[in-house]
Phi, psi and omega in degrees: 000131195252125189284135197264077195315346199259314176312288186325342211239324184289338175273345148316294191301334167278330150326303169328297169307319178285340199274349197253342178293321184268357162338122186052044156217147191261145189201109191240137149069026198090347195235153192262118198242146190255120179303112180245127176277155179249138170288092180296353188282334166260048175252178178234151149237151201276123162322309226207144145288115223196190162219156200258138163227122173297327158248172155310323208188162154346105108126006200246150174325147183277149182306293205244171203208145189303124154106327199289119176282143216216150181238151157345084197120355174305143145262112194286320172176181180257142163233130185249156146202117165100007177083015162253124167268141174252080160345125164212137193277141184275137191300336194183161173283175171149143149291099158013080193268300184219183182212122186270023174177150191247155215289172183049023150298170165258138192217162188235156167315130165076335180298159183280109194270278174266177191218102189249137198275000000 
C-alpha cells in the first residue's frame, strides 16, 4: 500500500488547526467543556474516596437540589467506603449553584461535590 504524502501533510494541518481552535478548552467524552475557574472558598469537597449518593436511599428525595438553600451542618450526600456511609455536611451556608457528580459516581479525596453562590 502505497502512502499519499500531500494526504498526510493536509492531515497534520488540520490537526493544527482543531489543536489551535480548542485552545484553553478541556475535551471530555466528545464534549468541549470551557476551563472555568472555581472559587474554592464556595465549594463542598468530598472528605473521603468514596462513590457519591445523592439520596438516603433508592429512589428517595435528593439531600440538595439547584437553588436550594443550605445550611452549615446540612447533609449534602452521602460517600460510601468500604460498605460505610458518610455523611458530608456542608462546610457553610450558601445556596445550591451546581452538584459536580451524579448519584453512584466515584469521587476522589478533595474533589468538588457542590458549588454554592
Amino acid at each position: 500500500m502505497e502512502i499519499n504524502k500531500k494526504i498526510i501533510q493536509k492531515l497534520i494541518e488540520a490537526l493544527e488547526d482543531l489543536k489551535k481552535s480548542v485552545k484553553d478548552t478541556d475535551v471530555i467524552n466528545d464534549e468541549v467543556v470551557e476551563a472555568v475557574e472555581i472559587d474554592k472558598s464556595k465549594t463542598i469537597t468530598s472528605p473521603i474516596v468514596g462513590t457519591a449518593y445523592l439520596s438516603p436511599e433508592p429512589g428517595a428525595k435528593q439531600f440538595v437540589e439547584i437553588g436550594k438553600k443550605i445550611k452549615k451542618g446540612d447533609t449534602v450526600m452521602i460517600v460510601e467506603a468500604m460498605k460505610t456511609m458518610n455523611h458530608v455536611p456542608a462546610t457553610l451556608d450558601g445556596v445550591v449553584k451546581k452538584i459536580s457528580v451524579g448519584d453512584g459516581e466515584p469521587v476522589e479525596f478533595g474533589q468538588v461535590l457542590i458549588i454554592l453562590e
